[in-house]
C-alpha positions in Angstrom: 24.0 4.6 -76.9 21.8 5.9 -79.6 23.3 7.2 -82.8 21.2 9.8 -84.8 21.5 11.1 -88.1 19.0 14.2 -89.1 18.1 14.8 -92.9 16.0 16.9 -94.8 16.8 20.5 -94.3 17.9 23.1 -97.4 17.4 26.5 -98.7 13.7 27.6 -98.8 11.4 30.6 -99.4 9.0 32.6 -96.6 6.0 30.2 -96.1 7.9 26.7 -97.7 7.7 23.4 -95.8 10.3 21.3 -95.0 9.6 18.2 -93.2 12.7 17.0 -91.0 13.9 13.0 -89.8 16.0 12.0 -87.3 16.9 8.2 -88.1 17.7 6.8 -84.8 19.9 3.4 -84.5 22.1 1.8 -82.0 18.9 1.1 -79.7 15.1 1.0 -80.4 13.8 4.7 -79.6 9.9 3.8 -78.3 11.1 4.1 -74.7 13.1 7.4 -74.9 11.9 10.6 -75.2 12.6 12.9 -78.6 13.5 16.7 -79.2 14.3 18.8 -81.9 16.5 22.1 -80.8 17.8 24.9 -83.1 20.9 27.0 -83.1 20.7 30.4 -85.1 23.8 32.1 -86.3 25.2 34.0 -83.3 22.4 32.6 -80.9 22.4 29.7 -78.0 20.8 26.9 -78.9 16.8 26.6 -78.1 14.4 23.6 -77.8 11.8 23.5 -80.5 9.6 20.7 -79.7 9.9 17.4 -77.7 8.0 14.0 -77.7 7.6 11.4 -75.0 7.3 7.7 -75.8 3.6 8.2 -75.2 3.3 10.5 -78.2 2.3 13.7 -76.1 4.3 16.3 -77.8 4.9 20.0 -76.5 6.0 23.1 -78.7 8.0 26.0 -77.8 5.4 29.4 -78.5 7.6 30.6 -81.4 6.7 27.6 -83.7 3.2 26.2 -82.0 0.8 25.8 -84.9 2.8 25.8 -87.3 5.7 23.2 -86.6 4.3 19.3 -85.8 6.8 16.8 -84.2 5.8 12.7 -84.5 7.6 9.9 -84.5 7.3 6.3 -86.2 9.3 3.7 -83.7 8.7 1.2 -86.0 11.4 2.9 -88.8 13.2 4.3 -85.0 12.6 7.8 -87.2 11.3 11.2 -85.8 10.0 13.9 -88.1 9.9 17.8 -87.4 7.4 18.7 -90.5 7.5 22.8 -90.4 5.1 24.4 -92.3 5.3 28.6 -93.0 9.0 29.2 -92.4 10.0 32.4 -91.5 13.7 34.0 -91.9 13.6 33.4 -88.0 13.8 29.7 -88.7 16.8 29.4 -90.2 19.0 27.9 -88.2 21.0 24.1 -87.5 17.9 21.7 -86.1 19.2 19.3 -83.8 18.1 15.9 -83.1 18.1 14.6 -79.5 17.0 11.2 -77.6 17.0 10.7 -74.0 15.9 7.6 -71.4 15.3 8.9 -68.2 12.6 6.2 -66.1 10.1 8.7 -64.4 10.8 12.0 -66.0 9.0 14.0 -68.2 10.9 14.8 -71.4 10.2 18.6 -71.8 12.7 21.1 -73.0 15.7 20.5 -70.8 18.4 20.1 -72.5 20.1 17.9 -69.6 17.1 15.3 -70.1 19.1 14.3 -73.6 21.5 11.8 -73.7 22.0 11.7 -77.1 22.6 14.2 -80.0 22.6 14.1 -83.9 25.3 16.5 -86.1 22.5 18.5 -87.4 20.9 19.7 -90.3 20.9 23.4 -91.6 18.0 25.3 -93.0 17.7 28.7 -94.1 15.0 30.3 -95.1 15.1 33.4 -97.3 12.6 36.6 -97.6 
């Protein structure tokens, strides 16, 4: 079982950064694969962005060039650095890991395992 524990997120302006990490621990992350999902106020949760173990990261359209997702197995820490927020961002980001031999982490939220508490940002205009 991996525990994970998001940080970073706050009360910023339209077009502020905020760089999220999900510290992992319980179980070295450089085999599982790593997603960041959102909830909005009054919305269903969405995926964001994920990351395999190979480092090949995909983006949902809504934050593609502007949000980046990496990881550093070495500190078992993965980052969402967002860049340009938007009111549409704000939202509870999600940390998830998952180990599933022969799939391809994508935006399923059935391929993750494992789940942090969250971390809130808002963004106001």
């Amino acid at each position: 079982q991996v525990q994970l524990v998001e940080s970073g997120g706050g009360l910023v302006q339209v077009g502020d950064s905020l760089r999220l990490s999900c510290v992992a621990s319980g179980r070295t992350i450089s085999n599982y694969g790593m997603g960041w999902f959102r909830q909005a106020p009054g919305k269903e949760r969405e995926w964001v962005a994920s990351i395999s173990a190979g480092d090949t990261a995909i983006y949902s359209d809504s934050v593609k060039g502007r949000f980046t997702i990496s990881r550093d197995n070495a500190k078992s820490t993965v980052y969402l650095q967002m860049n340009n927020l938007q009111p549409e961002d704000t939202a509870i980001y999600y940390c998830a890991a998952g180990w599933r031999p022969g799939q391809r982490v994508g935006r399923d939220e059935g391929f993750f395992e494992n789940w942090g508490q969250g971390t809130r940002v808002a963004v106001s205009s």
